[in-house]
C-alpha positions as CSV (number, residue, x, y, z in Angstrom):
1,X,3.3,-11.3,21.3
2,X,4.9,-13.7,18.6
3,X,7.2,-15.8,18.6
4,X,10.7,-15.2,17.2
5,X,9.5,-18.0,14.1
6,X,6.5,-16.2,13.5
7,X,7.8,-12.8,13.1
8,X,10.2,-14.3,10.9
9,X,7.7,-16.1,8.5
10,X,5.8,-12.6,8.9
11,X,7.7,-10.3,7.5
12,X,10.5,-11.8,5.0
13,X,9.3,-11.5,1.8
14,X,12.0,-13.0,-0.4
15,X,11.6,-15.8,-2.8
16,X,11.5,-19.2,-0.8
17,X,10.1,-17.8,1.7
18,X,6.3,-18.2,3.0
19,X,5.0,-14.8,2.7
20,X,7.3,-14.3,-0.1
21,X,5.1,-17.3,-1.5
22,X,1.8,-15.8,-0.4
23,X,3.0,-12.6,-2.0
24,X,3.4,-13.7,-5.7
25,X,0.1,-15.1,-5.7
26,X,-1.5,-11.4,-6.2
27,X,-1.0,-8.3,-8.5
28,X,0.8,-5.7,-6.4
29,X,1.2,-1.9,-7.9
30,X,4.5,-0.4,-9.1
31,X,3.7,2.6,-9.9
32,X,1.1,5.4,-11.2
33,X,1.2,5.0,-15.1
34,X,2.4,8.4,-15.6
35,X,5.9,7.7,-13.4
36,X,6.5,4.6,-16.4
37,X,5.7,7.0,-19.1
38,X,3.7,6.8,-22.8
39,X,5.0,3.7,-25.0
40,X,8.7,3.6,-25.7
41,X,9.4,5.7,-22.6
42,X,12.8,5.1,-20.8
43,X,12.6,1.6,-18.7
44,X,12.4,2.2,-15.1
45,X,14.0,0.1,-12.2
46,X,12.2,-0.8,-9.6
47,X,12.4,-3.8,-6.3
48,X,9.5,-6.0,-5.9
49,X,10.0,-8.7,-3.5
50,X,13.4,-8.4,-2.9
51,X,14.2,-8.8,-6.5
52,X,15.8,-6.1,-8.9
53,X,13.0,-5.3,-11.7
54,X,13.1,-3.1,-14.7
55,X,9.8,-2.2,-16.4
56,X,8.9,-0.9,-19.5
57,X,5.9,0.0,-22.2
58,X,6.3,-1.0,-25.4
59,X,5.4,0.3,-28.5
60,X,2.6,-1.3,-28.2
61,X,1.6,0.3,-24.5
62,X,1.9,-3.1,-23.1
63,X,4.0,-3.6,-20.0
64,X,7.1,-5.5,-19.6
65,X,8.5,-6.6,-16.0
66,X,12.1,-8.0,-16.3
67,X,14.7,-9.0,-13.7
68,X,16.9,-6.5,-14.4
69,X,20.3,-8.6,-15.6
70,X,20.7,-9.6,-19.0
71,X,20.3,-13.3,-19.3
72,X,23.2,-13.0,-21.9
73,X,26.2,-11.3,-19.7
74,X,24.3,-10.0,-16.5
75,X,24.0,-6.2,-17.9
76,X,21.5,-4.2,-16.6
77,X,18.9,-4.0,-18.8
78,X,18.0,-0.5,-17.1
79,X,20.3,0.8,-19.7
80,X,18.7,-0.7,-22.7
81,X,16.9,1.1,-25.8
82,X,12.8,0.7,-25.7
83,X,12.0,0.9,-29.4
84,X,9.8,-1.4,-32.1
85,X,8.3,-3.4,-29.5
86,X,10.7,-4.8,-27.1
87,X,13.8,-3.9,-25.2
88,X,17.3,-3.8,-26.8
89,X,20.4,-4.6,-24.3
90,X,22.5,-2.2,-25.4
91,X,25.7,-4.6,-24.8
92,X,25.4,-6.7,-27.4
93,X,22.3,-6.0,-29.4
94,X,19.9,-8.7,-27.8
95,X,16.1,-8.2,-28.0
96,X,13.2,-9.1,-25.8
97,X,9.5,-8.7,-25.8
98,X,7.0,-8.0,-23.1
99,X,7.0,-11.8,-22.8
100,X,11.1,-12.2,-22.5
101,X,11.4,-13.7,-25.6
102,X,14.5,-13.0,-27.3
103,X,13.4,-12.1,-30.5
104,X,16.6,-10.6,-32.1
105,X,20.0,-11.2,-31.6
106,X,22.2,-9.3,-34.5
107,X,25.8,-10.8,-32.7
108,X,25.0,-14.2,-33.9
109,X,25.4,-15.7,-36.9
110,X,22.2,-15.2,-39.4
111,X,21.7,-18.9,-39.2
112,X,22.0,-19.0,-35.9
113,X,18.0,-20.6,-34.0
114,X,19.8,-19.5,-30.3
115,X,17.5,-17.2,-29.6
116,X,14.5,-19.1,-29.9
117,X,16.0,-20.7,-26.5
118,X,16.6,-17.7,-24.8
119,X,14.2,-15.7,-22.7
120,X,14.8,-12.5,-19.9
121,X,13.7,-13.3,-16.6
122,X,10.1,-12.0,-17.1
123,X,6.9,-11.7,-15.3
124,X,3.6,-10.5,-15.9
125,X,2.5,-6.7,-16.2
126,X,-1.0,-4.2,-16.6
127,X,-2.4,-1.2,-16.1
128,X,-5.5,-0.9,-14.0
129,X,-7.0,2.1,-12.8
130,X,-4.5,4.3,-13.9
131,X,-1.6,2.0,-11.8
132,X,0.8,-0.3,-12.9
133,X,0.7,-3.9,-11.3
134,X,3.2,-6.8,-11.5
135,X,2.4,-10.3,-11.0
136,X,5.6,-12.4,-9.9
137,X,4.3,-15.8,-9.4
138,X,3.9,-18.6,-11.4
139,X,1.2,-19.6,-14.3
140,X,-1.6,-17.3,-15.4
141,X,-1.9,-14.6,-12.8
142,X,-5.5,-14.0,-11.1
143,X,-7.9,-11.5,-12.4
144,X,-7.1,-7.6,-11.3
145,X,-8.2,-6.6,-8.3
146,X,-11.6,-4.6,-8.6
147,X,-11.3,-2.2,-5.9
148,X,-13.8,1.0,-6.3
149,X,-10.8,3.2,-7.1
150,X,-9.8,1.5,-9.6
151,X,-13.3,1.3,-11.4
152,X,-14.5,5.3,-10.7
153,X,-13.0,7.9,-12.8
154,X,-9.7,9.9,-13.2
155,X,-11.2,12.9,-11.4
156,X,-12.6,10.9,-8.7
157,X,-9.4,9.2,-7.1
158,X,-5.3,10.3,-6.3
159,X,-2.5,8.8,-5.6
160,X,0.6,9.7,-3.9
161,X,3.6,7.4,-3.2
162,X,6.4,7.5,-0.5
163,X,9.3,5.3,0.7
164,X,9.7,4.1,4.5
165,X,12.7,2.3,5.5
166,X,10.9,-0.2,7.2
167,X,9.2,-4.0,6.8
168,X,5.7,-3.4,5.0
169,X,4.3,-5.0,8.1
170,X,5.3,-2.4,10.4
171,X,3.5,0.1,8.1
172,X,0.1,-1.9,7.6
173,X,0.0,-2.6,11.6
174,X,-0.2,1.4,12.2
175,X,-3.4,1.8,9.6
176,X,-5.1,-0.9,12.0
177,X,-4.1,0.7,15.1
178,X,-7.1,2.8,16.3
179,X,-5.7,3.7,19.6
180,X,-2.9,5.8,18.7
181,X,-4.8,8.1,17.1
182,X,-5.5,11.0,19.5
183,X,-2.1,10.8,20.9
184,X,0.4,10.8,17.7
185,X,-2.1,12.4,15.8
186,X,-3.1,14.6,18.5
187,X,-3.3,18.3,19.1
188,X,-2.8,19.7,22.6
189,X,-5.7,21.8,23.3
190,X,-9.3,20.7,21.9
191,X,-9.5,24.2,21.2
192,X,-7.1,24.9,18.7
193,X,-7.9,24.6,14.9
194,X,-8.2,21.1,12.9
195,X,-4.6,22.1,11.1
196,X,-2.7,21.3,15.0
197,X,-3.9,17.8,15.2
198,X,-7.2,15.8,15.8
199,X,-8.9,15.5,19.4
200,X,-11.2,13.3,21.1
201,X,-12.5,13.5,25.0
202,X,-12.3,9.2,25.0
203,X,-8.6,8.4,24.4
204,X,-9.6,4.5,25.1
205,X,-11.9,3.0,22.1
206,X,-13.8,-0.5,22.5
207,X,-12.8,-2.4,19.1
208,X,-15.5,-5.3,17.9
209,X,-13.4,-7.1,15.3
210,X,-14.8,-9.1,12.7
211,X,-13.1,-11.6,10.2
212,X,-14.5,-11.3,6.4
213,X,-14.1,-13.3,3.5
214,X,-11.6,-10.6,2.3
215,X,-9.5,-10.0,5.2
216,X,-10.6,-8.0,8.5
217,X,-13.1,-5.7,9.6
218,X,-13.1,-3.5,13.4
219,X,-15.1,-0.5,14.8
220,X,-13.6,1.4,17.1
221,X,-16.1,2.8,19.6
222,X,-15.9,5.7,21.7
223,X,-18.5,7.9,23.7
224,X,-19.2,10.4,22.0
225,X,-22.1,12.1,24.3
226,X,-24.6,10.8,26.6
227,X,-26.9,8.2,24.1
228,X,-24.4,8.1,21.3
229,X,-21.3,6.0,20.0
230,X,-18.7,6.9,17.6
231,X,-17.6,4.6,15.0
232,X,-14.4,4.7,13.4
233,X,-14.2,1.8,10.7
234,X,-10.9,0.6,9.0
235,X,-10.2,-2.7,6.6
236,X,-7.8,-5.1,6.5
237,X,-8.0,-6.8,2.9
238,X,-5.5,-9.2,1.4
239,X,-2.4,-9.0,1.7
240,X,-1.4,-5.0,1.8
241,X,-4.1,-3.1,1.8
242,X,-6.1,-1.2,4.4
243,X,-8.6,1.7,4.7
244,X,-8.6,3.7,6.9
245,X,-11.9,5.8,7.8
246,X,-14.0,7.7,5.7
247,X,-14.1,11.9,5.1
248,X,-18.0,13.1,6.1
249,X,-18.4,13.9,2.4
250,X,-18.0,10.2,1.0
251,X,-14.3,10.6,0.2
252,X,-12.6,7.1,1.1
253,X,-8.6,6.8,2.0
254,X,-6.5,4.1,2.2
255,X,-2.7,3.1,2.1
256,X,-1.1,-0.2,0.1
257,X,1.8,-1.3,2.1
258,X,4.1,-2.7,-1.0
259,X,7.1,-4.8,0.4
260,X,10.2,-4.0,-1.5
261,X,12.3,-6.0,0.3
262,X,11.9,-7.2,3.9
263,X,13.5,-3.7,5.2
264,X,11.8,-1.2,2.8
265,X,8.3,-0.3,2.0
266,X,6.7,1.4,-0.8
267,X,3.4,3.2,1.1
268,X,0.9,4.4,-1.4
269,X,-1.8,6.8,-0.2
270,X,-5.3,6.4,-1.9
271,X,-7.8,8.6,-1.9
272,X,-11.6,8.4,-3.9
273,X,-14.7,9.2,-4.1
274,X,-17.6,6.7,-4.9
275,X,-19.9,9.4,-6.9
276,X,-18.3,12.4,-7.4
277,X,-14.6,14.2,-8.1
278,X,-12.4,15.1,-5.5
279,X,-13.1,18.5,-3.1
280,X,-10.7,19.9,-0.7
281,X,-11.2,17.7,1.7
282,X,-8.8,15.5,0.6
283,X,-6.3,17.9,2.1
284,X,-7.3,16.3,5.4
285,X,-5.0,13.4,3.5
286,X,-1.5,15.6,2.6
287,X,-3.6,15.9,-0.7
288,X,-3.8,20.1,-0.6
289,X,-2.8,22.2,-4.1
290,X,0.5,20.7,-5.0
291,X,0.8,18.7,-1.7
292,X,2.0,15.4,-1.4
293,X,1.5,13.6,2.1
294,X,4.9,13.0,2.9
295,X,5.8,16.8,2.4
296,X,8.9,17.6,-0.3
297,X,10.4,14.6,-1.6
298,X,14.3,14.1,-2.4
299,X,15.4,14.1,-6.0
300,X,15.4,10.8,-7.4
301,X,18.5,8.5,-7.2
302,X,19.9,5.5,-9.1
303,X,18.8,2.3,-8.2
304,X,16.3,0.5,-7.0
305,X,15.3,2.3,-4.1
306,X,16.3,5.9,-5.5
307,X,12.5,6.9,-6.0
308,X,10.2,8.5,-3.7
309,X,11.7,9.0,-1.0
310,X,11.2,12.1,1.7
311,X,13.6,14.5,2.7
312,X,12.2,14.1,6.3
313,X,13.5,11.3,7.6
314,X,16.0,9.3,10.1
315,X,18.8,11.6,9.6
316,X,17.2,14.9,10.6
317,X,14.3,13.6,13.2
318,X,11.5,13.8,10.7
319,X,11.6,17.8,11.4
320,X,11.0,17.1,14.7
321,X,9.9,20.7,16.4
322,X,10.5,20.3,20.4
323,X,8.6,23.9,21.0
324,X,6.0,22.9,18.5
325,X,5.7,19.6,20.6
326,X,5.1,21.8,24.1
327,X,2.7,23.9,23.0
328,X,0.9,22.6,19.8
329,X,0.5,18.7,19.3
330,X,2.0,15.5,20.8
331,X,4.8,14.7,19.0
332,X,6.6,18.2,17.2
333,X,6.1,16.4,14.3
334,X,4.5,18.4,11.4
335,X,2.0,16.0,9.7
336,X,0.2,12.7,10.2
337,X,1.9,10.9,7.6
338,X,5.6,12.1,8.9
339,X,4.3,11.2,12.6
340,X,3.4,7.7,11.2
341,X,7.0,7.2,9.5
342,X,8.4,8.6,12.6
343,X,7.5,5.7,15.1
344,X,7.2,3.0,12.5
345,X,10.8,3.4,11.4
346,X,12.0,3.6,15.3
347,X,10.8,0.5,15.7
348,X,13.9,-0.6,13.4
349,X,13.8,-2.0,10.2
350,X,12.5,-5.5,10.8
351,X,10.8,-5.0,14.8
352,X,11.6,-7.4,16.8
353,X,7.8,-8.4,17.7
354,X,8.7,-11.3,20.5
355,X,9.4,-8.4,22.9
356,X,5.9,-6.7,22.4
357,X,3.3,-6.3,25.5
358,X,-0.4,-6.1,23.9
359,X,-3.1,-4.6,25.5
360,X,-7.2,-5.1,24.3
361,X,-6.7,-2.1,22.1
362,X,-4.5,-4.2,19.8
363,X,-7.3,-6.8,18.5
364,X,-7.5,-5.9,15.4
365,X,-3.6,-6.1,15.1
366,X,-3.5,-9.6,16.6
367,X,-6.7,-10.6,14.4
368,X,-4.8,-9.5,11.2
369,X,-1.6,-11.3,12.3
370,X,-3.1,-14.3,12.6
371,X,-5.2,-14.6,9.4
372,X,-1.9,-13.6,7.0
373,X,0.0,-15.9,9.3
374,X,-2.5,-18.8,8.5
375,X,-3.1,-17.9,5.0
376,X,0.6,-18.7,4.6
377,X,0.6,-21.5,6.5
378,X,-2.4,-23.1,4.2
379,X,-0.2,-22.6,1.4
380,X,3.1,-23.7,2.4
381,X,1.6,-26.9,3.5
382,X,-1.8,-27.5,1.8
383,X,-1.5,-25.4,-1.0
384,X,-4.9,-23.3,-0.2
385,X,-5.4,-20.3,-2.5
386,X,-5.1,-17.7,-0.3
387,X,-8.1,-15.1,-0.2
388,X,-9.0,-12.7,-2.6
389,X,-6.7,-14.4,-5.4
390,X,-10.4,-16.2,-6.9
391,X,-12.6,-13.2,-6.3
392,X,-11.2,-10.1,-7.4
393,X,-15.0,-8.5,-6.9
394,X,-14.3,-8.7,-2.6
395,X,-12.2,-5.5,-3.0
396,X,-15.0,-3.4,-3.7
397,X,-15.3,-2.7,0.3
398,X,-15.0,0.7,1.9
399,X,-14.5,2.5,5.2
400,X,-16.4,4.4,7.8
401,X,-16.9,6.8,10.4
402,X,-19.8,8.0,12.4
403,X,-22.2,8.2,15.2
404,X,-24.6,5.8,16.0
405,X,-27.0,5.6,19.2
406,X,-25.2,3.2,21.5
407,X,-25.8,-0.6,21.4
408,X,-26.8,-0.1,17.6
409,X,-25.0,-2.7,15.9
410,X,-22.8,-0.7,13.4
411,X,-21.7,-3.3,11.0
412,X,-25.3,-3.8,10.1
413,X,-26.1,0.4,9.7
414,X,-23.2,0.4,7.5
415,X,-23.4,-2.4,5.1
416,X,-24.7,-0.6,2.0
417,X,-22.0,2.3,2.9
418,X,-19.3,-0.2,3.6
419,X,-19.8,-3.0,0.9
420,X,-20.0,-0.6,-2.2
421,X,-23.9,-1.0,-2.6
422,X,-24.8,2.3,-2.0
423,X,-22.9,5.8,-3.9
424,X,-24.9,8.1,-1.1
425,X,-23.1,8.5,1.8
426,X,-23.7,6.6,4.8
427,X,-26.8,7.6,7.1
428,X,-25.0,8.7,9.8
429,X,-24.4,12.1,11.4
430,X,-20.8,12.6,10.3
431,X,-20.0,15.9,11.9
432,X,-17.9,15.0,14.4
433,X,-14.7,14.9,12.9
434,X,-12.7,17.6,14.3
């Protein structure tokens, strides 16, 4: 349980704030670089951080990040012409670069030196592994984060984004949750295909949580049969990121819990493969033939938050199916992903955490808790980098799953798998996954 303070300093995200501070020492993703377009494409809005951004490429590809007024009157500069290398308000004419220097201003006087003095509100933009990142702290951002996907081929990774009207912690915590696995996730009868839900005889798992250098590390250990242990493995890394456990084939998945503001998340869905392009598999993801793992989105909106959103949501149950729910899986909800939003969102959009009871199956959610809560505390007061910001090379890490004979220590089977050292998949009998 945490306190009222804590769950406060947790979740807001806003400038000021601690974990708003923590935040804006990292590059976090926007979007794919297909959603922002070739160079000279229309800007696109977008709220990082609980601030109003616009982005753009410009002529030259490079990305601009702006607050989205106008420094001169306050218009949005969503509405502005991206041509000859910067971005035109089209109020009154002024011009910025990818930098927000104002480098024309045709309403002045010839003469006139004023925009020399005048900047947009401007932070730092790249592409990286086929993603679009922002940086909105202070000074020369850190070096890109080097995670595997973002290193292996086109072919070799996906992406898929989705909106939840929730705090980005609420999200995060249910990638780290083991437990709840084979009963949201659940199918009815063991019996039934894969498509009705997953199953497992041992509902309880053992976790053995491990800090890292990066973040957080747990195995989740159930009995499997008599002799043998299996090992679901899932990563916490700095500050969004998690990965959930690994397809039999090699194929990794993960989510990035991107705050927008403290009550809306942007949940990206990540999916590659170390060695080799995609299969089918990745269907086990919401990745199948023209798929997307929130089902069929709503048509985009204005503003901010009009962009990836699904049409299941709070206003129609998330499809909830009450005969589907007697006889097929747990909840009558029709995929993992919409089950996931589902109690997430219930929980409100900011949960209330002081009124939680936690049992041993939530130490990996306490473990995590406590390392972002003092990773903002040693920068608010001590002004310690927080992890990962100096060593872009710790997110090469993956997930895992397996069997292992019991008492075999699995951290230490997996390591090559789990720390990128190895493109083979791990040496484990996999085929339990069902």
């Amino acid at each position: 349980m945490l306190s009222a303070s804590d769950n406060e300093m947790l979740t807001g995200v806003g400038k000021g704030t601690p974990m708003g501070a923590l935040m804006r020492r990292y590059w976090l993703p926007v979007m794919p670089v297909e959603e922002l377009g070739e160079p000279d494409s229309p800007p696109q809005r977008f709220r990082l951080l609980g601030e109003d951004l616009v982005l753009f490429r410009d002529s030259n590809g490079d990305v601009g990040v702006f607050a989205e007024a106008c420094p001169h009157r306050g218009v949005s500069l969503f509405f502005g012409r991206n041509e000859n290398a910067g971005l035109r308000c089209v109020y009154h004419g002024w011009k910025y670069d990818v930098s927000g220097q104002c480098v024309d201003m045709p309403n002045e006087p010839g003469e006139s030196q004023f925009k020399h003095k005048m900047r947009a509100g401007a932070y730092r933009g790249a592409i990286h592994g086929g993603v679009v990142w922002a940086y909105l702290g202070e000074g020369d951002p850190p070096g890109l984060p080097e995670f595997e996907w973002a290193l292996v081929p086109e072919d070799q990774r996906k992406f898929a984004l989705a909106q939840r009207e929730c705090n980005w912690m609420q999200g995060l915590e249910g990638d780290i949750d083991t437990s709840h696995l084979f009963f949201l996730h659940g199918r009815l009868n063991p019996d039934d295909p894969p498509s009705a839900g997953v199953w497992h005889d041992d509902k309880h798992p053992t976790l053995d949580v491990i800090p890292t250098k990066y973040g957080v590390v747990y195995g989740a250990n159930r009995e499997e049969r008599h002799g043998l242990a299996y090992w679901r493995v899932t990563q916490f890394l700095f500050p969004v990121f998690t990965f959930f456990p690994a397809n039999p084939d090699g194929t990794v998945p993960g989510h990035i819990w991107v705050p927008l503001d403290d009550g809306h998340t942007m949940v990206w869905t990540v999916a590659w493969h170390p060695a080799a392009p995609l299969s089918a598999s990745t269907a086990m993801f919401g990745f199948g033939p023209g798929n997307h793992p929130a089902g069929e989105l709503l048509p985009d909106a204005a503003g901010p938050l009009g962009r990836f959103r699904p049409r299941a949501n709070r206003a129609n149950d998330y499809l909830i199916d009450r005969e589907m729910q007697r006889e097929v899986n747990f909840t009558g909800i029709p995929s993992v992903f919409l089950q996931d939003q589902a109690v997430t969102e219930s929980m409100g959009a900011v949960q209330n955490r002081a009124s939680e009871h936690l049992g041993r199956s939530d130490a990996m959610i306490i473990q995590v808790r406590r390392r972002i809560l003092d990773a903002a505390r040693a920068l608010l007061y001590d002004d310690v980098t927080p992890p990962c910001v100096e060593n872009p090379e710790w997110y090469r890490v993956r997930s895992a799953i397996g069997t292992l004979p019991e008492g075999e220590p699995w951290h230490e089977r997996m390591r090559d798998w789990l720390y990128a050292e190895s493109d083979e998949k791990p040496p484990l009998d996999l085929a339990i996954v069902r």
